[in-house]
C-alpha positions as a LaTeX table, in Angstrom:
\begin{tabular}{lrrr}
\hline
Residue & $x$ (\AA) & $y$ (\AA) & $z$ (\AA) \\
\hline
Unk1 & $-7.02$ & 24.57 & 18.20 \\
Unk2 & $-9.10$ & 23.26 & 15.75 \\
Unk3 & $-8.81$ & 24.77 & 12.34 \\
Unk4 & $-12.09$ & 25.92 & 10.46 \\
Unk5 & $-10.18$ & 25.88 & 7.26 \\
Unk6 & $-9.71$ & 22.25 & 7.45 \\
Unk7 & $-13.33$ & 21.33 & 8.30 \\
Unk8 & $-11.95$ & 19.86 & 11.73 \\
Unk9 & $-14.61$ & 18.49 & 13.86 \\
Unk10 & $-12.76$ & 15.62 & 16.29 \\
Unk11 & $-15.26$ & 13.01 & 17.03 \\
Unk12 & $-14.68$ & 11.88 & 20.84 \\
Unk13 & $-18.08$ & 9.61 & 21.20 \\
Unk14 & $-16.85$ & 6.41 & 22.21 \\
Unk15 & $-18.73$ & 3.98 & 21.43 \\
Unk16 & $-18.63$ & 5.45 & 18.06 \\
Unk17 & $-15.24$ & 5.14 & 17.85 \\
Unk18 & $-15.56$ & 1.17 & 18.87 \\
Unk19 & $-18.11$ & 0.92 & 16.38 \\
Unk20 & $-15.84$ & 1.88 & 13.47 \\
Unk21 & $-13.33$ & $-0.43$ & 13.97 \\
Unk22 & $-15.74$ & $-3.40$ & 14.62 \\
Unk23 & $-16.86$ & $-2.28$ & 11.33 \\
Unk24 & $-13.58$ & $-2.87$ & 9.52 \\
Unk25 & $-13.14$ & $-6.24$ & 10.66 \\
Unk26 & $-9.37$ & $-6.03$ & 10.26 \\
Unk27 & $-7.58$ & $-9.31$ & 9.01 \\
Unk28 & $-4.04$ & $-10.06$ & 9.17 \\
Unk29 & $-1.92$ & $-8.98$ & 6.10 \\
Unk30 & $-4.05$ & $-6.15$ & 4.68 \\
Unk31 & $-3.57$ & $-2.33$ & 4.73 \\
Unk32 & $-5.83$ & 0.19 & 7.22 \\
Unk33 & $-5.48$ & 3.94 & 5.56 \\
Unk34 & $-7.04$ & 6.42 & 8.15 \\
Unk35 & $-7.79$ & 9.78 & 6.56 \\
Unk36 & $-7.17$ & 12.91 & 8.94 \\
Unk37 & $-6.44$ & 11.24 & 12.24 \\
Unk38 & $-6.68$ & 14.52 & 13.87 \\
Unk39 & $-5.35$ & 14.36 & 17.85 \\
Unk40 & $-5.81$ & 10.71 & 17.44 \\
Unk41 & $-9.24$ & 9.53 & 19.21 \\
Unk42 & $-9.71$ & 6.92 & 16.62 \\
Unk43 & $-5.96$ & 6.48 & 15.55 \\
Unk44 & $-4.33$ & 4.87 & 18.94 \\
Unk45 & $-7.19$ & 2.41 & 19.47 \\
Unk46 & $-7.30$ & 1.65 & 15.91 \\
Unk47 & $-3.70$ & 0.95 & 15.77 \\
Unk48 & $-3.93$ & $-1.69$ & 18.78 \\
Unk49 & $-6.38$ & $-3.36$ & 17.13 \\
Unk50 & $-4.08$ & $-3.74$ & 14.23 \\
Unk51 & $-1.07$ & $-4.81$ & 16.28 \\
Unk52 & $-3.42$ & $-7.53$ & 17.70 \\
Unk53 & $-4.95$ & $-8.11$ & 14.34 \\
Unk54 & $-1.56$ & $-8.05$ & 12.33 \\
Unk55 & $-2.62$ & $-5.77$ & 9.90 \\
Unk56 & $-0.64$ & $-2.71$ & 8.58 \\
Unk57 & $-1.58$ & 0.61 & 9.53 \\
Unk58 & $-0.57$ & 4.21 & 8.34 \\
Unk59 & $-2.48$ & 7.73 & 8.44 \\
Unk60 & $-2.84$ & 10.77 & 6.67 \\
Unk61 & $-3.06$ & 14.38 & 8.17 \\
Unk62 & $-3.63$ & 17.54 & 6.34 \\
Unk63 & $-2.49$ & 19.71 & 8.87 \\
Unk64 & 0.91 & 19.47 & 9.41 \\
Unk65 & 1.17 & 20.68 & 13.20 \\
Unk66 & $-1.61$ & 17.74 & 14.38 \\
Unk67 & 0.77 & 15.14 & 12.10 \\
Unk68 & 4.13 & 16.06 & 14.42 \\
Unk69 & 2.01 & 16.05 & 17.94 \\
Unk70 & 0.87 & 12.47 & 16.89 \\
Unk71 & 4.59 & 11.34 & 16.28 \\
Unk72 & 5.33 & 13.10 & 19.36 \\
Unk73 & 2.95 & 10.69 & 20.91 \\
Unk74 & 4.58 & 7.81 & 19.63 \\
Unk75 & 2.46 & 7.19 & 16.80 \\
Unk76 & 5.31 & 7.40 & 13.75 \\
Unk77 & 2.81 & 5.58 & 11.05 \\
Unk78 & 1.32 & 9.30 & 10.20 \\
Unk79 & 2.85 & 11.44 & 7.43 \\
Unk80 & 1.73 & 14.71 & 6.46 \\
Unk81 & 0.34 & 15.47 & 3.25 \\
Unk82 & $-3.20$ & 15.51 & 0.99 \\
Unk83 & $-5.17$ & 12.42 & 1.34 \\
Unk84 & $-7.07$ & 13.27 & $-1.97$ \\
Unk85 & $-3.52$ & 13.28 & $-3.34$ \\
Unk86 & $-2.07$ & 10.19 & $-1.97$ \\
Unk87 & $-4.96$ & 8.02 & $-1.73$ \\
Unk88 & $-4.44$ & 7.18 & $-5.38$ \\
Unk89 & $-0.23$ & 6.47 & $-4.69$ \\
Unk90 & $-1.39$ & 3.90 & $-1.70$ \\
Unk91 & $-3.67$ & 2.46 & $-4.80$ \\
Unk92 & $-0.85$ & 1.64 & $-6.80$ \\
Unk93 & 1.05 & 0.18 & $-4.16$ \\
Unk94 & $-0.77$ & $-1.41$ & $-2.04$ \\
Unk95 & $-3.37$ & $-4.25$ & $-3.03$ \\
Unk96 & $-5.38$ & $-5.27$ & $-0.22$ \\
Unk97 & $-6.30$ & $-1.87$ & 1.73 \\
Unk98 & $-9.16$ & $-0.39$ & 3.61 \\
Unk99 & $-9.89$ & 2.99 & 3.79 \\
Unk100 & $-11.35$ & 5.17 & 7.55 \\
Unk101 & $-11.78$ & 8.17 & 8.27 \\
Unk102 & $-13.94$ & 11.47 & 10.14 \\
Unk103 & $-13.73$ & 13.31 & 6.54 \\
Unk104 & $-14.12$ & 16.54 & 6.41 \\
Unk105 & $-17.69$ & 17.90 & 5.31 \\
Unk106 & $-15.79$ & 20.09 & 1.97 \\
Unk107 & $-13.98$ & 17.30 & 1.15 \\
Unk108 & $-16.71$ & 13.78 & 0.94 \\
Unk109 & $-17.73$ & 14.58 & $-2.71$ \\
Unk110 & $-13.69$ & 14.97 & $-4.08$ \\
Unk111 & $-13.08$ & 11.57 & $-1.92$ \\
Unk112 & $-15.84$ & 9.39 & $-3.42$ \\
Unk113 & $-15.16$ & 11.12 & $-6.80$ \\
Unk114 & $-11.59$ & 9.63 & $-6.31$ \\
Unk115 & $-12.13$ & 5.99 & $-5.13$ \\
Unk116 & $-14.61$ & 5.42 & $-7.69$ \\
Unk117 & $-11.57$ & 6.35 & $-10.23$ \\
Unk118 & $-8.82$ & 3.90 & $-8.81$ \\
Unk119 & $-9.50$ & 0.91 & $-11.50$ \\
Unk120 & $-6.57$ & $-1.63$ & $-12.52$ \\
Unk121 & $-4.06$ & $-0.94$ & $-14.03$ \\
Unk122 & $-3.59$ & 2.56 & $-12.44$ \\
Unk123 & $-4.20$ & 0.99 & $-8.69$ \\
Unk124 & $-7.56$ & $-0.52$ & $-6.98$ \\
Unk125 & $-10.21$ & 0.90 & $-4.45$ \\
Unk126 & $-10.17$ & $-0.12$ & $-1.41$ \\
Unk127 & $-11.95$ & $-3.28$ & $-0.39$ \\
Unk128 & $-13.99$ & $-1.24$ & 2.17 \\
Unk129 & $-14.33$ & 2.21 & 3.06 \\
Unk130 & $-15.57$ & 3.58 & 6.57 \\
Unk131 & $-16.66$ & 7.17 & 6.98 \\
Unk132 & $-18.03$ & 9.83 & 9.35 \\
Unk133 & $-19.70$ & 11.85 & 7.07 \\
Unk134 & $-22.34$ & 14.71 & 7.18 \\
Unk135 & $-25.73$ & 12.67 & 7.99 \\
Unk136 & $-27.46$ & 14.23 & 5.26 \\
Unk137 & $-25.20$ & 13.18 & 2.47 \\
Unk138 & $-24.98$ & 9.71 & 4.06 \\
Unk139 & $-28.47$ & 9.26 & 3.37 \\
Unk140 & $-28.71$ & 10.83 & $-0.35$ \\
Unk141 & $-25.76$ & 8.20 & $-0.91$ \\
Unk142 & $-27.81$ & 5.37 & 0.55 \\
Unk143 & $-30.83$ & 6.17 & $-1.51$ \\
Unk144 & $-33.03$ & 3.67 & $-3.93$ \\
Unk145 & $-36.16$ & 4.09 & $-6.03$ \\
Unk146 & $-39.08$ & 5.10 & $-4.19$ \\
Unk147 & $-41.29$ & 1.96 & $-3.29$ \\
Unk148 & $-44.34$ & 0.97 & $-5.60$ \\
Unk149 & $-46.79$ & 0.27 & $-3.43$ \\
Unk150 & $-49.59$ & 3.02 & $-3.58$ \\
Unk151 & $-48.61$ & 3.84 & 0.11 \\
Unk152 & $-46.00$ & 4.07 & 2.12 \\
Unk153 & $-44.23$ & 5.73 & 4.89 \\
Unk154 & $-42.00$ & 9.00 & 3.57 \\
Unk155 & $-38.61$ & 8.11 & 3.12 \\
Unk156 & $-35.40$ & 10.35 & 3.22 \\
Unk157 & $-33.72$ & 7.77 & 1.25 \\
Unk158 & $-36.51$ & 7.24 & $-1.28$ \\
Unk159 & $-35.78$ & 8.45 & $-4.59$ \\
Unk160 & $-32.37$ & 7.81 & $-6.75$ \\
Unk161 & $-30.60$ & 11.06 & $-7.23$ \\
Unk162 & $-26.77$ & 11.81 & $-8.91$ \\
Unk163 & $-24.78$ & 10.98 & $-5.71$ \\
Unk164 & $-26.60$ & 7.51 & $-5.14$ \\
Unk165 & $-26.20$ & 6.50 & $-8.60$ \\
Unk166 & $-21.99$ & 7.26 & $-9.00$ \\
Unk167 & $-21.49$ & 5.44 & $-5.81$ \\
Unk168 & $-23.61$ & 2.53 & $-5.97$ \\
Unk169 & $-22.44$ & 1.63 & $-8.96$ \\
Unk170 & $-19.10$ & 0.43 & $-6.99$ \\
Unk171 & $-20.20$ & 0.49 & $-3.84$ \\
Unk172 & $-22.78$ & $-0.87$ & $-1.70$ \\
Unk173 & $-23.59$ & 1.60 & 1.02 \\
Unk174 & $-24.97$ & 0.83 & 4.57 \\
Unk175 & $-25.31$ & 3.50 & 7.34 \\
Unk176 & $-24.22$ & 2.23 & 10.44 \\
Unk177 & $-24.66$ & 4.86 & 13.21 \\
Unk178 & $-26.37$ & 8.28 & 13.35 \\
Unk179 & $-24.06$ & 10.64 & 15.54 \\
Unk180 & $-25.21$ & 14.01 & 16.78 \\
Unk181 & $-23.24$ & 17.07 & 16.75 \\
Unk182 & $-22.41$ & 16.79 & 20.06 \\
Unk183 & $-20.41$ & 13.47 & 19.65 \\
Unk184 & $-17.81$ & 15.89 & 17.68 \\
Unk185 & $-15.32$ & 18.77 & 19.44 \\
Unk186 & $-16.06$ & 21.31 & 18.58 \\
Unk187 & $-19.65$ & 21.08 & 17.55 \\
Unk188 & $-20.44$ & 21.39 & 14.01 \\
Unk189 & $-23.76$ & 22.77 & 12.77 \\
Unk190 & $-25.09$ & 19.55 & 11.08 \\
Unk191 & $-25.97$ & 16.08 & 12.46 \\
Unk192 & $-23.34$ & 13.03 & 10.68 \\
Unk193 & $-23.20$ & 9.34 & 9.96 \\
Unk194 & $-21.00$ & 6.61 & 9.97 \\
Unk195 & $-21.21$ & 4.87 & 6.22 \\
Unk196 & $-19.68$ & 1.89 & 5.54 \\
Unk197 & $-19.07$ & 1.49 & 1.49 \\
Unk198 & $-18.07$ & $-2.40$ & 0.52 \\
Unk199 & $-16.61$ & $-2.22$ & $-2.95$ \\
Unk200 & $-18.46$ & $-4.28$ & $-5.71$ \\
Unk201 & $-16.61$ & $-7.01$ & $-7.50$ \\
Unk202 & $-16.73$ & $-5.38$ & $-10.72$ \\
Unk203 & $-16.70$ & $-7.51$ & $-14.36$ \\
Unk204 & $-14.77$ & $-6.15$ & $-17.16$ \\
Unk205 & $-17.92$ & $-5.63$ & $-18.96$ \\
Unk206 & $-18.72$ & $-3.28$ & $-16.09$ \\
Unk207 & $-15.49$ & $-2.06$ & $-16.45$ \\
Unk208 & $-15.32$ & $-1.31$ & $-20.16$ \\
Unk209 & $-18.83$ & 0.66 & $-20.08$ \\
Unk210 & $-17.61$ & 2.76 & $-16.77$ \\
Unk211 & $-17.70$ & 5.92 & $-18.94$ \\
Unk212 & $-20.97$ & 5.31 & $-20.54$ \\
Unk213 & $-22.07$ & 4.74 & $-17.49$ \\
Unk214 & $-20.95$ & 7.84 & $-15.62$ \\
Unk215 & $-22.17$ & 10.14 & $-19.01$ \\
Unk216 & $-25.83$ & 8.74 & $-18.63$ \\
Unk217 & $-26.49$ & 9.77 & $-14.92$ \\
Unk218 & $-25.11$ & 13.12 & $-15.61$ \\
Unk219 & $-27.79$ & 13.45 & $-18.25$ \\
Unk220 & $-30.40$ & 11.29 & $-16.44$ \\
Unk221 & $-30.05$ & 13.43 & $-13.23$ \\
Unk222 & $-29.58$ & 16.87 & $-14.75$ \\
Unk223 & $-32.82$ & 17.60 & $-13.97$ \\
Unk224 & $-34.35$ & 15.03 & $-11.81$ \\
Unk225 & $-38.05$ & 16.41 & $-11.99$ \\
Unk226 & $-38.13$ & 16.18 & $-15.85$ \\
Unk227 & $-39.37$ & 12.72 & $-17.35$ \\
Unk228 & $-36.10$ & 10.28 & $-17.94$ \\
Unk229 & $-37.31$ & 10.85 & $-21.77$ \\
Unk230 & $-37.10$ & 14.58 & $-21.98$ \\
Unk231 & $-33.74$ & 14.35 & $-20.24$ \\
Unk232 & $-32.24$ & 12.02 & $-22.31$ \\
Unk233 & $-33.74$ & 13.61 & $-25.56$ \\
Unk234 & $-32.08$ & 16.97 & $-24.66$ \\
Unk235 & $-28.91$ & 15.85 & $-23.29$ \\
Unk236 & $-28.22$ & 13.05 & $-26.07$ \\
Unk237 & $-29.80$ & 15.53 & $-28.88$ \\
Unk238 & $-31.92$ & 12.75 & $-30.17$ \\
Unk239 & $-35.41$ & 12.79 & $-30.93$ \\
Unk240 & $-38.13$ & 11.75 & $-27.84$ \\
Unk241 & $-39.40$ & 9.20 & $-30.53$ \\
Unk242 & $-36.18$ & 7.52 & $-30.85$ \\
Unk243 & $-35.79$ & 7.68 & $-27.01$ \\
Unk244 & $-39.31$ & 6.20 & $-26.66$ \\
Unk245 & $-38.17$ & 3.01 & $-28.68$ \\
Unk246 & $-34.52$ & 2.76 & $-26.63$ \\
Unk247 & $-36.59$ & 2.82 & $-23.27$ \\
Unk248 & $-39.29$ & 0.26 & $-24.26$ \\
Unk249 & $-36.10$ & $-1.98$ & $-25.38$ \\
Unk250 & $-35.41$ & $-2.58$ & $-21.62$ \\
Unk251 & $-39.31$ & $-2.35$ & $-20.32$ \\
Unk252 & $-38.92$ & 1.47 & $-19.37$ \\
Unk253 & $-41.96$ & 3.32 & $-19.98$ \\
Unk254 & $-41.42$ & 6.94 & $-21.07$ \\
Unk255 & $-42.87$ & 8.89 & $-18.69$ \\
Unk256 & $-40.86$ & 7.59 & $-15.78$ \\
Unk257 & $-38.25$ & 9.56 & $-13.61$ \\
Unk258 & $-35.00$ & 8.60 & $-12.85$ \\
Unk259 & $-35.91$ & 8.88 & $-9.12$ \\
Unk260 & $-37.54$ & 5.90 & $-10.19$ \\
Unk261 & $-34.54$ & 4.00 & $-11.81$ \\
Unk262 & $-32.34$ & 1.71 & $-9.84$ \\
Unk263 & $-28.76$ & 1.09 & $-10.89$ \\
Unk264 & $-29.00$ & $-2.19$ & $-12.67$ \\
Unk265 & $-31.44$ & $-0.65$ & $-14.96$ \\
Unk266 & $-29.19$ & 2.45 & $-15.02$ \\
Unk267 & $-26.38$ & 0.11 & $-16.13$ \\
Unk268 & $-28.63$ & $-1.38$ & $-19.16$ \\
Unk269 & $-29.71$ & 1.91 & $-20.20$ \\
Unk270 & $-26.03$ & 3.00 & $-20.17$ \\
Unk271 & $-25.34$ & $-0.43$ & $-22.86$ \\
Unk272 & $-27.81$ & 0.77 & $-24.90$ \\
Unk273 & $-27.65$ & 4.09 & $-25.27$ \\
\hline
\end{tabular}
């Protein structure tokens, strides 16, 4: 039985399924890392496909009991334990991975908090990471600044927010398949998405002003209907005029929102700040 506790939702579409591992076009030599493999839907095609593929393959299950029926079944590449918690071991270890999963809805926010943490020399991210996540977040994630044209169609995705700005800023995001709460025993109350995040090649300038970086959105997007200048003039304690003169150094005008912000110009605003 499927256990609430654990946000367990086993996706048994298909073509879903097929659609995943297209999506991680396995090579020969590198790592697949399959988070909560459940009763294995995804986890025995996946593993042909790395036999044939001669990659390396090993999974992590939470729930201890669903971990011994899949070695039961002949599948001995899944141990037990916390993917949050080893995740970051298989980053120090392992140099060329990929990263798949059906994560559970409680858990997305702790994941992508983690991967965008594994920088050398305490272990990589993955080169690629393919989810099932709740639809809703998918989108937020995949989000950019509304378009500036006077009119437009709405957009779901339009408008940076906190959660598009952390990931994009190592990841670039593409939705590849809605899935309906049917595709998932047993049903769950939300619609979901298949995401693929491709990790950015990052510089060492990038990497130097991570930190900076990760302070300014926190600020930027504390309050996403205030003006980018009242938000950074409160949460930086400086004064809006010397805000005003920061902004206009990159062609920012004060009154704009950081809806409206993309994350290159995040990134600039982060160096100068």
């Amino acid at each position: 039985m499927p256990k609430k506790s654990l946000g367990q939702h086993f996706l048994k579409n298909k073509s879903a399924i097929q659609k995943i591992i297209a999506s991680l076009e396995l090579k020969s030599g590198e790592t697949i890392v399959e988070i909560g493999p459940g009763e294995g839907a995804l986890t025995i095609p996946l593993i042909e496909e790395c036999r044939k593929s001669g990659c390396n393959f090993f999974a992590v299950e939470k729930d201890v009991t669903l971990a011994d029926q899949l070695r039961h079944k002949g599948i001995l590449e899944v141990m037990a334990g916390d993917a949050l918690k080893e995740i970051p071991k298989v980053a120090k270890n392992i140099k060329n991975y990929k990263v798949v999963g059906n994560i559970p809805y409680y858990i997305t926010g702790k994941l992508l908090r983690i991967l965008s943490e594994l920088n050398p020399p305490a272990g990589g991210k993955p080169t690629l990471a393919v989810l099932t996540i709740q639809k809703e977040v998918a989108e937020r994630i995949c989000a950019h600044p509304p378009e500036t044209r006077p009119i437009h169609r709405p957009c779901r995705m339009c408008g940076m927010n906190l959660l598009a700005a952390a990931t994009q800023f190592w990841a670039e995001p593409k939705i590849l398949m809605n899935l309906k709460s049917t595709d998932f025993d047993p049903v769950p109350d939300v619609d979901s998405a298949i995401i693929a995040l491709k990790t950015r090649t990052m510089t060492n300038d990038q990497l130097q002003i991570t930190k900076k970086y990760y302070d300014l959105i926190k600020i930027a997007f504390k309050q996403p209907r205030k003006t980018l200048l009242n938000n950074l003039s409160e949460g930086f304690g400086k004064n809006k005029a010397e805000i005003t003169k920061i902004l206009a150094q990159i062609g920012l005008k004060p009154g704009i929102r950081p809806q409206d912000l993309d994350v290159p110009t995040l990134i600039k605003l982060s160096e100068v700040l």
